[in-house]
C-alpha positions in Angstrom: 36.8 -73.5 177.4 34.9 -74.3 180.3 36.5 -77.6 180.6 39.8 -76.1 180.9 40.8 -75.5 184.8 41.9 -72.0 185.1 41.6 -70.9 180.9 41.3 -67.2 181.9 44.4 -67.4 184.1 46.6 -69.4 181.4 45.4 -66.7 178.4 46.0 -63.3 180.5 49.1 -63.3 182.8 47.9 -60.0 184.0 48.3 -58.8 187.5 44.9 -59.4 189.1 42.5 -58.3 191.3 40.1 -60.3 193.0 36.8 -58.8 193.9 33.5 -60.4 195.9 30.4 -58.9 195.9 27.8 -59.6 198.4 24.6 -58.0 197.2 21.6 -58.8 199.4 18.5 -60.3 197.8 16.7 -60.6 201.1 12.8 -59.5 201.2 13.5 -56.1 202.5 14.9 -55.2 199.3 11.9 -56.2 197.1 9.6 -54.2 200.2 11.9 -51.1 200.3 12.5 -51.0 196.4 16.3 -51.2 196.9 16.3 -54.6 194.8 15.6 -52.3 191.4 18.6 -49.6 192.5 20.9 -53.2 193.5 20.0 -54.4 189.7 20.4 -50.8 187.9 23.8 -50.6 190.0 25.4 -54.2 188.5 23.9 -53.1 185.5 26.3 -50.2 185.7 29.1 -52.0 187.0 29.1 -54.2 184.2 29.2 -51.4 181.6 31.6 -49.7 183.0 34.3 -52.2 183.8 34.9 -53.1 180.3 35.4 -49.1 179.4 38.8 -49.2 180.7 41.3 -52.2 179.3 43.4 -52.1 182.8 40.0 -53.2 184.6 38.5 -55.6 181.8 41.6 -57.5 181.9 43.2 -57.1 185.4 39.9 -57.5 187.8 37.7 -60.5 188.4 34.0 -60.3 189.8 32.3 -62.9 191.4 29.0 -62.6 192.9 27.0 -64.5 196.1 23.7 -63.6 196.6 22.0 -63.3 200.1 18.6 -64.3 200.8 17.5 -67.0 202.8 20.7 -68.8 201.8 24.1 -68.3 200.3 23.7 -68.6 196.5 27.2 -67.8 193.5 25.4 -66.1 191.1 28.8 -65.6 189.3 32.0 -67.2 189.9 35.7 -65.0 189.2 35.2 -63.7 185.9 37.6 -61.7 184.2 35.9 -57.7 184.5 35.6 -58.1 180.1 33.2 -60.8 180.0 31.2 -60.0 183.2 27.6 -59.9 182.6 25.3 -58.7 185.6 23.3 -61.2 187.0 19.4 -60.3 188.1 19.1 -60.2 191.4 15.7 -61.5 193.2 14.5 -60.6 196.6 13.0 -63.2 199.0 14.1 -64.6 202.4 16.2 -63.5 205.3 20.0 -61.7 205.2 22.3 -64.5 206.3 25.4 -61.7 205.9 27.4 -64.0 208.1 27.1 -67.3 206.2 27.7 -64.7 203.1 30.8 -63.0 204.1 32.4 -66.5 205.5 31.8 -68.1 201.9 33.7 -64.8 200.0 36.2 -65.1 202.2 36.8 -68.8 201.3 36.4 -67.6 197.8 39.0 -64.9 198.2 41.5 -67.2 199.8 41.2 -69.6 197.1 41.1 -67.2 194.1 44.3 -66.3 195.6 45.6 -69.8 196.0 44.4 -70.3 191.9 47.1 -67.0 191.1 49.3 -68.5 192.9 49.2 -71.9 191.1 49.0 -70.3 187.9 52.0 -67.8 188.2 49.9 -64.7 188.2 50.7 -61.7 190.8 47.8 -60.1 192.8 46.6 -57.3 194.5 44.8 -56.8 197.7 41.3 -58.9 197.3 38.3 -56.6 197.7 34.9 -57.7 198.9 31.8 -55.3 199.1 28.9 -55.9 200.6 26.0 -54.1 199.7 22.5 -54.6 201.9 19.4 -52.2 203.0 19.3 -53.9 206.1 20.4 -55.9 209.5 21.5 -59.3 209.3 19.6 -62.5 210.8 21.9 -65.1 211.1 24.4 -65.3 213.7 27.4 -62.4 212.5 28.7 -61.2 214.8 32.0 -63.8 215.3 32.4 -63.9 211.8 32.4 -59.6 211.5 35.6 -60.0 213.9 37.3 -62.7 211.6 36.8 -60.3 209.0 37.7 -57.5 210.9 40.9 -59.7 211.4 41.7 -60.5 208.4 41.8 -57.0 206.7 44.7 -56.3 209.5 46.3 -59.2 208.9 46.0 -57.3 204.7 44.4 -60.9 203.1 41.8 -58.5 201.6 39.9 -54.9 201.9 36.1 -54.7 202.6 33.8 -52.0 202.2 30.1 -52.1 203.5 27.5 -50.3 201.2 24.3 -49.6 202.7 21.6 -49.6 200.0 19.1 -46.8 200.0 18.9 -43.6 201.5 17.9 -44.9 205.1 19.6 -48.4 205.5 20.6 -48.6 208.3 24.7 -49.0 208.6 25.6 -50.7 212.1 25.9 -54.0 211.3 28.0 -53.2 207.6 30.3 -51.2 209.9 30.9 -54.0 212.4 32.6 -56.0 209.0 35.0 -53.2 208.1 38.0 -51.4 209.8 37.9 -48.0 209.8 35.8 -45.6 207.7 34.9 -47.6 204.3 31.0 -47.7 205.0 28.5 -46.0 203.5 24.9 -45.7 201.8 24.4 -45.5 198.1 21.6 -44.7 195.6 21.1 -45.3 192.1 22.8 -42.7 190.8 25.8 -43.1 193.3 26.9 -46.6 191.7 28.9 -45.1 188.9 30.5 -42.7 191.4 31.5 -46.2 193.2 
């Protein structure tokens, strides 16, 4: 089936929605222990999204990991046959280089529904990190910023950990949809 362009899309004409998740796999993670509560949470997620058919069958996760470089640990997967990745923690946070690359994945997931006769909702893409970014963010915070008023897609910012630090998560989103999370909060989530 992986030969087939778009398989998923021509078996299950359900309404969709796309969702990126940028999870940060820098070194900070490994030294502040966040990496384990980052694993336990996609762990969780993957559980829990095939508990409800409406999500297993109407929401696609795809994954990029940050650290050091940009890397698609999953590409759009309907929610039923998601399987969480492991996440490892070494390099830098390149969040800008991140968030550019989901939202070239966003646009064309949408472009794919499009193609294949399949309606959508608003895109979402999270971004979950302990820390600051080291690559150069900033202009690519205001395309983002952007790009949720123009409504191409809704982003939230998740701090991971008690104390990670939230300035530069904020900076991606407008309005209030950033916030730090533990272990136990990922369910909630």
């Amino acid at each position: 089936m992986d030969m087939i362009p778009d398989v998923a899309l021509k078996r299950n004409k359900t309404e969709r929605l796309a969702c990126v998740l940028i999870v940060d796999g820098s070194r900070s993670m490994k030294d502040s222990g966040a990496i384990h509560e980052l694993n336990e949470g996609l762990r969780t997620l993957a559980a829990l999204v095939k508990e409800d058919d409406d999500v297993a069958d109407g929401v696609q996760i795809a994954i990029l990991r940050m650290g050091e470089d940009v890397t698609e640990l999953t590409g759009f997967v309907d929610a039923a046959e998601f399987t969480a990745p492991v996440v490892e923690a070494h390099g830098s946070t390149p969040l800008g280089q991140a968030v550019e690359q989901a939202m070239s994945m966003i646009e064309a997931q949408k472009q794919r529904y499009r193609q294949n006769g399949i309606s959508y909702k608003r895109p979402w893409l999270w971004i979950m990190s302990d820390g600051a970014p080291t690559d150069a963010w900033q202009p690519v915070a205001a395309r983002a910023r952007a790009a949720q008023e123009a409504r191409q897609f809704t982003l939230w910012g998740i701090g991971v950990g008690k104390d990670a630090p939230l300035e530069a998560l904020k900076s991606f989103t407008n309005g209030d949809r950033c916030f730090r999370i533990g272990e136990r909060d990922f369910k909630a989530m």
